[in-house]
N, C-alpha and C positions, 0 to 999 in steps of 0.2 A: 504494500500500500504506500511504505512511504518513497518506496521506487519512483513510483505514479506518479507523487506529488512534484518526486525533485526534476522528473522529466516535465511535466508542465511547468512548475517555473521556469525551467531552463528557456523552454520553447516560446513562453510570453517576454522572456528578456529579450530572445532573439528577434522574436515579431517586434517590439521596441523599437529593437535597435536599427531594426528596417524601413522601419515606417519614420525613424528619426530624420525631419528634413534638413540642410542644410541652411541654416539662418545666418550667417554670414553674405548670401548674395539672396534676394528674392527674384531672381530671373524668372520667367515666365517660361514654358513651353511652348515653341512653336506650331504651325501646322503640321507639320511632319515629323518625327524622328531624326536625329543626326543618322549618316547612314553606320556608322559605326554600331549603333544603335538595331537599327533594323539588318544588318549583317548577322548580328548574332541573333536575331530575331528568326529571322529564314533558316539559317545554316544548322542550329539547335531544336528549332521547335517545329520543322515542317519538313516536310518528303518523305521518302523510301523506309531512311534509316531510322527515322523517329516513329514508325507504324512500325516497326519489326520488334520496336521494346512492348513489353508488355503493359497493361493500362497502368498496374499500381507504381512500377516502376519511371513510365512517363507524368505521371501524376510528378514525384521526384524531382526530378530533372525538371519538369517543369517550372514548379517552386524555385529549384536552385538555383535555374539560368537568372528565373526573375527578379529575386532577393537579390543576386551578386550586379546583376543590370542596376536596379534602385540603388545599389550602395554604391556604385561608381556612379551612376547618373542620376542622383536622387531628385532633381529639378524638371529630366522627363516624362510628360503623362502618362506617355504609352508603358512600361515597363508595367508603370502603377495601374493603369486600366485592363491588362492583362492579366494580372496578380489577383484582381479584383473578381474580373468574370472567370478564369480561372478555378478560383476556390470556392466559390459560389457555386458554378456547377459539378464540379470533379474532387473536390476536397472540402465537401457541404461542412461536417464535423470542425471545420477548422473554421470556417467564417464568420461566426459569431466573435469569436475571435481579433478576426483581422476586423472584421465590422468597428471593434470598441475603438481595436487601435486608431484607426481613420478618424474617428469621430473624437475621440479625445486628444491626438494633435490639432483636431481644430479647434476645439476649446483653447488648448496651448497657446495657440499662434492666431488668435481671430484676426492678425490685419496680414494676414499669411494667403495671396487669392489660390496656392493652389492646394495647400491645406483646406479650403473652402468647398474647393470642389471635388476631391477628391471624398471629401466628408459625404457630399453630397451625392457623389454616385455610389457609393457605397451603402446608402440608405433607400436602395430604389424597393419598392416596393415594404418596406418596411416603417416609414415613419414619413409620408409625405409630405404631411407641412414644414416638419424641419426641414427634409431635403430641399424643397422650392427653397425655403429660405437660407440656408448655406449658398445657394446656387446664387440666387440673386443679390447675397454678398459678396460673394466674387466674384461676379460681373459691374458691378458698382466699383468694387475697388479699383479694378482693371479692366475698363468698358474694350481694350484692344485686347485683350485674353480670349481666345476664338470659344474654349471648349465647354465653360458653363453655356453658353447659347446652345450648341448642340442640344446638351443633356435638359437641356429646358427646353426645345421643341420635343424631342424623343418624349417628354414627359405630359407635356400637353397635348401630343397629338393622339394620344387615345383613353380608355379607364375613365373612371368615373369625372375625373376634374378635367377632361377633354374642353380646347378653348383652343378653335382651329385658327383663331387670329393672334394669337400668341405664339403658338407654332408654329406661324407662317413668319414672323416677323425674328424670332429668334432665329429659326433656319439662314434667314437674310440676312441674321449679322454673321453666325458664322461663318457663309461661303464668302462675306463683304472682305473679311479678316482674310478665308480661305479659297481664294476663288476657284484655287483647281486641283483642290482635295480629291481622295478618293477612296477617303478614309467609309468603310462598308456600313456603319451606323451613317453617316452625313450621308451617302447616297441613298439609303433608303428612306428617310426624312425628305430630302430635297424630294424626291415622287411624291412621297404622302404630303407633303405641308408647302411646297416649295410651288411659287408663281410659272407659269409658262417663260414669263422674260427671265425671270433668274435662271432656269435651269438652260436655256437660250445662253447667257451670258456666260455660264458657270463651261457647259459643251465648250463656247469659243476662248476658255482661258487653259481649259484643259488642254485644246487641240493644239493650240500655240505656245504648250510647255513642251508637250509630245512632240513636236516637231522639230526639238533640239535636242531632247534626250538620247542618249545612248545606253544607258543603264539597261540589266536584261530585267532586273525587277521591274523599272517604271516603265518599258517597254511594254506587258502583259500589261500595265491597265488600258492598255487600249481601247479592251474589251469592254470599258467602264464608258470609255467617249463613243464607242461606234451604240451601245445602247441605249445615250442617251439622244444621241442624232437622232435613231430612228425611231426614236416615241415620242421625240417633239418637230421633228419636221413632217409636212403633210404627204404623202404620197406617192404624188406627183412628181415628190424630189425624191423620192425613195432611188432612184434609177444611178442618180447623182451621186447619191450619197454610196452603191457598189461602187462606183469608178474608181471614187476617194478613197475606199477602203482597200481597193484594189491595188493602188499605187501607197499604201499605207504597208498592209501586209510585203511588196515586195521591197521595201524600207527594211522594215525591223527585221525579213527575214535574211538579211544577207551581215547585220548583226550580231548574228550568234554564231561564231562558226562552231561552236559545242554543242548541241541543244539535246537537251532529256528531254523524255518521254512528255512531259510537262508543259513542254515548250511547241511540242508538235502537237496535242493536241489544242493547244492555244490556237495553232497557225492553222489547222484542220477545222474549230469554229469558225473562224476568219475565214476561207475563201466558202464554209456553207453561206455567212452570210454576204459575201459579196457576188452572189447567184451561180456562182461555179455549180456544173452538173454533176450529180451522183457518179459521174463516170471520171470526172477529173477530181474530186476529192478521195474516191480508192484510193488512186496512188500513195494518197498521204498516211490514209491508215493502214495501209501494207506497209511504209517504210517503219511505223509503232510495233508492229508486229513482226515486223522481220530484225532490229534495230535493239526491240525491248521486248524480247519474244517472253519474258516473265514477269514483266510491270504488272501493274493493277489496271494501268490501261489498254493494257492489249487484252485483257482477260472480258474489262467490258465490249470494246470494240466486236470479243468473239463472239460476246454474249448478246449482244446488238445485232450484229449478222444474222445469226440461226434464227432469233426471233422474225428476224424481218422476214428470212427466204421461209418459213415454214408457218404459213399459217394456220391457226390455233380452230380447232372443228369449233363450224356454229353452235349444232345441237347439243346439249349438254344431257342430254337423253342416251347418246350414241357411245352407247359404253366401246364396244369397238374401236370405232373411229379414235375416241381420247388414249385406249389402253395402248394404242398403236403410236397415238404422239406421244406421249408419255415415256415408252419404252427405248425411241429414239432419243429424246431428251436425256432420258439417264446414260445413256450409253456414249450420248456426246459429254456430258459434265465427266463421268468416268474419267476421259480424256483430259477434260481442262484440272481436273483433279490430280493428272500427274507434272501437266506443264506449270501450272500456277499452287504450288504445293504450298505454299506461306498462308498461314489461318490468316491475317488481316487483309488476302486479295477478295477473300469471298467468294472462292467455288467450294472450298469446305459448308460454307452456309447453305450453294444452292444444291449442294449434293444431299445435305438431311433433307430441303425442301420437296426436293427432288423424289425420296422416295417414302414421304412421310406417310404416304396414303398407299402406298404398295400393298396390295395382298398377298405377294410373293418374296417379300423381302425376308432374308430370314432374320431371327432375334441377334445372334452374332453381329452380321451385315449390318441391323436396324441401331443396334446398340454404341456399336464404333462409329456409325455416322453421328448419332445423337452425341456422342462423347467428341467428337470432333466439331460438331457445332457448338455446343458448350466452351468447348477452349478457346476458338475464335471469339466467340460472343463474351464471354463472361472475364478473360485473362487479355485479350488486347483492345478492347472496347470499354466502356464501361459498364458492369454488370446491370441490366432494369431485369425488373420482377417478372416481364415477359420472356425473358430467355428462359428463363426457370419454367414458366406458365406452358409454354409451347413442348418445352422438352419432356415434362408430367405427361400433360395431353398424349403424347406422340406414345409414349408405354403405356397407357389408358388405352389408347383405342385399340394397340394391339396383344392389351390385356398381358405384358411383362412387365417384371417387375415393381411392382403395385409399392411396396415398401418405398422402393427408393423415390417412386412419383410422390410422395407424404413427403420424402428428406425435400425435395428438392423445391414443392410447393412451400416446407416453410422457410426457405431460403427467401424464399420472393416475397412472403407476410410483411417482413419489418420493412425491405425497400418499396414497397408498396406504400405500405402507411406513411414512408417518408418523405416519397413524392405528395402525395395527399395533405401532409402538414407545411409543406414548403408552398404548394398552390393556396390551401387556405390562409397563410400570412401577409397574401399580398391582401395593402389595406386600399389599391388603388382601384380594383375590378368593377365593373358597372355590375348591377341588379343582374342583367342576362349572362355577362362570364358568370355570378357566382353560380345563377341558376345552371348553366352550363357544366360547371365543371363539377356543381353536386351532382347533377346527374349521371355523369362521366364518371365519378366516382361510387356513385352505386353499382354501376355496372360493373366495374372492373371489381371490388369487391367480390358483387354476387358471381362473379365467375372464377374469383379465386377458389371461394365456398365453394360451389359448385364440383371442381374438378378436387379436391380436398375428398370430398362427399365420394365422388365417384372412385379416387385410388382409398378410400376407407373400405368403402364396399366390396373392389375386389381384395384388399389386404385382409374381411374381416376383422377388422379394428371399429366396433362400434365405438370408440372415442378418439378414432383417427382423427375428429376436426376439432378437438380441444378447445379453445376459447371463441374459436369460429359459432356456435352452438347458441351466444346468446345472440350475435346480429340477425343468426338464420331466422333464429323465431319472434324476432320483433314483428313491429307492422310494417304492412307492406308500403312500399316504395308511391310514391306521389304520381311519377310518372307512368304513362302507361306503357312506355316501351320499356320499362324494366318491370313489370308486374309479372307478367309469365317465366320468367327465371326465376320471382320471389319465390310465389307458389312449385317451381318443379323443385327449388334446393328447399322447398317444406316438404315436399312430397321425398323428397331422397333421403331426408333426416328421419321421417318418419319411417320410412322402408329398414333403415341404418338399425333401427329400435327397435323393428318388429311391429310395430303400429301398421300393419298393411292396409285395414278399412281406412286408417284416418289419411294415410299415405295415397290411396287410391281419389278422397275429397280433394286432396290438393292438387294430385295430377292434374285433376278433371278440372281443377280452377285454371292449373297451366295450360291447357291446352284450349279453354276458351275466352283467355286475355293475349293468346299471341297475338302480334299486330301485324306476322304476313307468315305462308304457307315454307314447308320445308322444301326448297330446291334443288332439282340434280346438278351437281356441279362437279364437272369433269368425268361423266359417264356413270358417277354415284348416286345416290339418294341417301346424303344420313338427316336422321330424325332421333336424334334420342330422346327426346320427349315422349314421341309415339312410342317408341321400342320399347322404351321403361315404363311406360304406363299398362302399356299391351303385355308384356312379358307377365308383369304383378298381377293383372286382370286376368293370365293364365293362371298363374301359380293360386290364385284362392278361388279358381274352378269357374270362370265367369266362362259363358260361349261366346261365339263368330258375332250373330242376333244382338245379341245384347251389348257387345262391343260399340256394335255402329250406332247404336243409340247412347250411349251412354260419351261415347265419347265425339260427337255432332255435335259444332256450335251450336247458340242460338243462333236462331235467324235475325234479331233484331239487331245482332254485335255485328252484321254486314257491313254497313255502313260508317260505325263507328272505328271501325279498325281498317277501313281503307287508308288511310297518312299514312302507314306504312314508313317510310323513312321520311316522309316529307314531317316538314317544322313551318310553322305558323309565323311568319315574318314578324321583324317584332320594331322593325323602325320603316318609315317610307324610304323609298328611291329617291335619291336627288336629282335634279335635271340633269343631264348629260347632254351633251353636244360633240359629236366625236367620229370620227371620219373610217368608213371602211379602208381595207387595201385597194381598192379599185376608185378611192377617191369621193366613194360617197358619204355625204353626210347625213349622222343618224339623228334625231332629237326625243328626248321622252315623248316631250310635246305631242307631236306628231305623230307617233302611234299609238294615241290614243283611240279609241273605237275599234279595236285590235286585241284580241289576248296574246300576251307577247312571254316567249318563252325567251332565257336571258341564259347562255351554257359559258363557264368561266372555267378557262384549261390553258395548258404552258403545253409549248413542243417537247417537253421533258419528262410530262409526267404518261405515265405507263399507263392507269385507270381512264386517263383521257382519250387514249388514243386506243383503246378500247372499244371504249362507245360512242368514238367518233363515226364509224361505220353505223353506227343504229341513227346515229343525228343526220348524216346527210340522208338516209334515206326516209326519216320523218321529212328533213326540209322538202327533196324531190317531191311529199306527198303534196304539199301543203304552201310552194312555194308559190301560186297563181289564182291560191285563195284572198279574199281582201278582207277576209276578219282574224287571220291565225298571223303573225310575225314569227319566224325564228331569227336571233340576231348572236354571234356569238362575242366574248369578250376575250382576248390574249392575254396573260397577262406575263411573258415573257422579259426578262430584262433585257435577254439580247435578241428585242425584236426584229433586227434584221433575218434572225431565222427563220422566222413566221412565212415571209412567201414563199419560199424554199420548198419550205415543208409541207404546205398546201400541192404547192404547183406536182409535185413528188406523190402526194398521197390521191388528187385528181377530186379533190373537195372542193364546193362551188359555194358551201354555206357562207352569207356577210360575215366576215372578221376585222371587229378595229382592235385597233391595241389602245389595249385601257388598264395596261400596269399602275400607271399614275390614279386614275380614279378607282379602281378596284382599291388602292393601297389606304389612299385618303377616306374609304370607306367602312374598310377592315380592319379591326385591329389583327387578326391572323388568319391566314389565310389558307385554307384545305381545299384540293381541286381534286376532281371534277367535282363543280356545284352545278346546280340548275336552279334558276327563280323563275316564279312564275308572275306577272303581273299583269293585273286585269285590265279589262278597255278603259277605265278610269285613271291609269297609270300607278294604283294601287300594287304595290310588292305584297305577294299574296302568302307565297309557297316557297320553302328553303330546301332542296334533296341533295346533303352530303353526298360523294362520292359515286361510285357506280356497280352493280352489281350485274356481273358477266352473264349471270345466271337467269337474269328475267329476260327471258327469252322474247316476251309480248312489250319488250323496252316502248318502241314508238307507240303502238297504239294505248298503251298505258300513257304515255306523255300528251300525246294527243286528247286524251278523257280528260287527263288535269286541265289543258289549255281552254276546253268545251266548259268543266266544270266552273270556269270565275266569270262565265258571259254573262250572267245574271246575280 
């Protein structure tokens, strides 16, 4: 114990003496880092050889780069704003901690502006009024000091004390101070808070720093300027702005004559977005893969390929068809499993994925896959309670080892709750995050319980779920899309106990509060609701007859469990004004007397491009109707990829890019969304994400868009 003690003091002397500022000069921080500064920044804390250390051990090293940075450059922000976010996410246990420290040099030193703000990012979510007010002492003290502006749009522009003309004006001093940052918080503020003309002026300060650099670091932000060219200029110039890029790209690439893996897929963006054909950009990712035949980006590039050349069966009925893509899949990852052997490339993860639903896998085979996704996930990443949750799952469903699915489930209880207590601290969240993430939180809850409940039942351990037992038998959940999970882990607890009649009431609760039907997905059908309710309805003698009535909704609950994943909008749409790639302009206004469906996706995300084939063939339905709109939103940062990517996939649907306004609208952002909004320009209907599996995708979207005419 008194071990303990001496190692804590030691550690709060040490954190002291780091956070100690140097009061002899009160220089300020610049925009950028000296680069001596940002050298050891990149060469320590980023690429190849920093993924190959393990999480706990980067954690480490990370701390240690940072402290030894602070203590030689104790007047730079960045060391301190990395130290910060840092321990905050990856070293949570220590930043109460680092938190006091922060806070009480600024007590020390109140006419100290960067003891001020440091105090004051350090308190984000935690103690708002103070923060505001640290912040706006250090911007008073030192109105040319860039970086409390920053953290004061970053704090106005969302959460409860949201005040978009504060955020808009803060942003303005910062890039006034910074005009051609491209610092990754200041960029995504300047979209979300930032004017047309500033980020206009901010593009032409950038372009004309770019244009004398030789650095290969500030070379890569290019990426930063051709993004924001192409979300603030109209269309029209879109053609302009390839040329420029065109003569950009063959600039910086004759720059490097070294270049990693890193550096080519940079150059590989670059000519997508300067409208090079799929046939002249190969070359490039053949030289990735021929060059860095074991990178992490040769491994995606492979993993990009196969998907593209092998399209994925429609019907998810066609057990065939899937078994057969499926079989190919593993047999190719098998492959990438020998080329890209390093757990942090990520073919060890899509090899568990890979054969997580196999019915031919054997327990050997199934077990070393799980134990080698565990080692990537858990030892070079940092460990969430889902790695644990998935890998339970995975010996659940194919009923091995039930004990260790209990070790492993309660591995993930306490980081579970921890994330859970970290979300609830933030004292800034509006009414709908809280409602939001309570809900998010029962869920993931009821399905820890849940999968607890089911490795108890094959281990025989009626007290497998130990302190689980009192949440289970609380009341039920407010919301109604976690109500049928309450009732099936009552029905499972009850089963656990031998309560089979009262086990059987709750089923029959779960099974007529679900809010949508169980789907074949990749040639399956699992239902565990059904199977466990139908199995119990065996086992205490119940017939076929009496089955189907017993477990038949009502008919009245038709209606009311149609939302299915749709959410009830909970603020209006703002006007919008904002231009397709073909130059047209869209306005709310204007489509009103329309029910207008509104699809928000990036060229990057996988689920989008997904159920982009179900959307163009809604729009084809629907597109020479004059009461239905589809209109889609991009919300891409390097929207120069956007027509690439269209003209490539043969999609006709309207697309503007509305990075900027989707940004200013959302505090976070998860795609594929779909909105629906009535002829009155009323935002109606919210549908996270997209599910492969509803096979009736369009004419379900179609009902909704009929369902708000009236």
């Amino acid at each position: 114990m008194r071990v303990s003690v001496v190692l804590a003091c030691l550690q709060a002397l040490a954190l002291e003496a780091t956070l100690t500022f140097a009061q002899t000069s009160l220089t300020l921080p610049g925009c950028e880092p000296p680069e001596e500064v940002r050298g050891v920044l990149d060469e320590k804390l980023s690429g190849q050889d920093f993924d190959k250390v393990k999480f706990t051990e980067q954690v480490v090293r990370r701390g240690e780069v940072l402290r030894d940075l602070i203590a030689k450059y104790p007047r730079e922000a960045e060391p301190h704003r990395q130290l910060i976010q840092a321990t905050r996410w990856w070293d949570n246990d220590r930043f109460p901690a680092l938190r006091d420290g922060y806070v009480r040099q600024a007590a020390q030193h109140p006419d100290d502006p960067l003891a001020l703000y440091l105090a004051g990012v350090v308190l984000t979510g935690k103690d708002s009024p103070a923060r505001v007010r640290l912040l706006e002492q250090a911007k008073a003290k030192a109105p040319q000091f860039p970086w409390p502006s920053l953290e004061l749009a970053f704090f106005y522009s969302g959460g409860k004390r949201v005040d978009k003309q504060k955020a808009s004006e803060n942003i303005a001093a910062f890039f006034h101070a910074c005009p051609d940052s491209t610092d990754r918080q200041a960029q995504r503020m300047l979209a979300k808070a930032g004017s047309a003309e500033l980020q206009t002026k901010v593009a032409t300060a950038l372009r004309a720093r770019l244009s004398t650099e030789t650095s290969i670091a500030w070379l890569k932000r290019y990426e930063t300027l051709w993004g924001i060219e192409f979300r603030t200029r109209p269309p029209q110039e879109h053609d302009a702005l390839r040329k420029q890029l065109s003569a950009d790209l063959k600039r910086v690439e004759s720059l490097n004559p070294k270049p990693d893996a890193e550096w080519v897929i940079f150059l590989r963006d670059g000519y997508k977005q300067s409208g090079a054909s799929p046939e002249a950009v190969k070359p490039v990712e053949d030289r990735i893969i021929s060059e860095f035949p074991t990178s992490g980006e040769a491994f995606r590039i492979a993993r990009e390929r196969w998907r593209k050349d092998r399209k994925e069966p429609e019907d998810h009925k066609d057990a065939v068809a899937w078994d057969q893509y499926d079989k190919r899949y593993q047999e190719t990852v098998k492959r990438w499993m020998a080329q890209f052997s390093e757990p942090y490339m990520g073919a060890t993860q899509s090899w568990f994925f890979a054969i997580s639903d196999a019915p031919s896998v054997s327990e050997t085979e199934g077990i070393s896959a799980m134990e080698g996704f565990l080692v990537a996930a858990t030892e070079y990443a940092q460990p969430s309670p889902w790695d644990y949750m998935q890998a339970a799952e995975f010996l659940e469903n194919h009923k091995w080892q039930p004990e260790r699915a209990l070790a492993l489930l309660r591995k993930a209880q306490p980081l579970l709750a921890k994330e859970h207590e970290a979300q609830i601290e933030n004292d800034n969240r509006t009414e709908d995050e809280v409602e939001k993430t309570t809900e998010y939180q029962v869920f993931e809850n009821q399905y820890l319980a849940g999968l607890m409940l089911r490795a108890a039942k094959l281990a025989g351990w009626a007290d497998g779920v130990g302190t689980l037992r009192a949440s289970i038998e609380g009341p039920p959940p407010k919301q109604k899309k976690n109500e049928s999970d309450y009732w099936l882990n009552r029905g499972r607890l009850e089963a656990l106990d031998g309560h089979k009649t009262d086990a059987l009431a709750y089923y029959q609760s779960a099974l007529r509060t679900r809010v949508e039907p169980a789907r074949y997905r990749r040639g399956k059908l699992r239902d565990d609701l059904t199977d466990e309710a139908r199995a119990l309805w065996k086992e205490t003698g119940g017939t076929e007859i009496a089955w189907a009535l017993w477990s038949q909704p009502p008919a009245a609950k038709g209606q009311e469990l149609a939302e299915g994943r749709w959410e009830k909008a909970k603020k209006p749409l703002p006007p919008f004004e904002l231009a397709d790639l073909s130059g047209k302009t869209w306005r709310l206004k204007r489509l009103e007397g329309k029910s207008l469906l509104i699809n928000v996706w990036a060229t990057w995300c996988g689920p989008c491009q997904s159920e982009q084939p179900k959307l163009q063939k809604l729009y084809d339905q629907v597109k020479d109707r004059s009461d239905v709109q589809i209109l889609t939103f991009n919300i891409d940062e390097d929207a120069g990829l956007v027509a690439p990517f269209l003209k490539e996939k043969g999609y006709t649907f309207p697309v503007v890019v509305a990075y900027n306004y989707v940004n200013s609208l959302l505090d976070s952002i998860g795609i594929p969304q779909n909105w629906i909004v009535d002829p009155k320009g009323a935002w109606r209907w919210t549908q996270l994400g997209f599910d492969s599996a509803e096979t009736d995708w369009p004419q379900s979207m179609l009902q909704r868009l009929e369902s708000v005419k009236n």
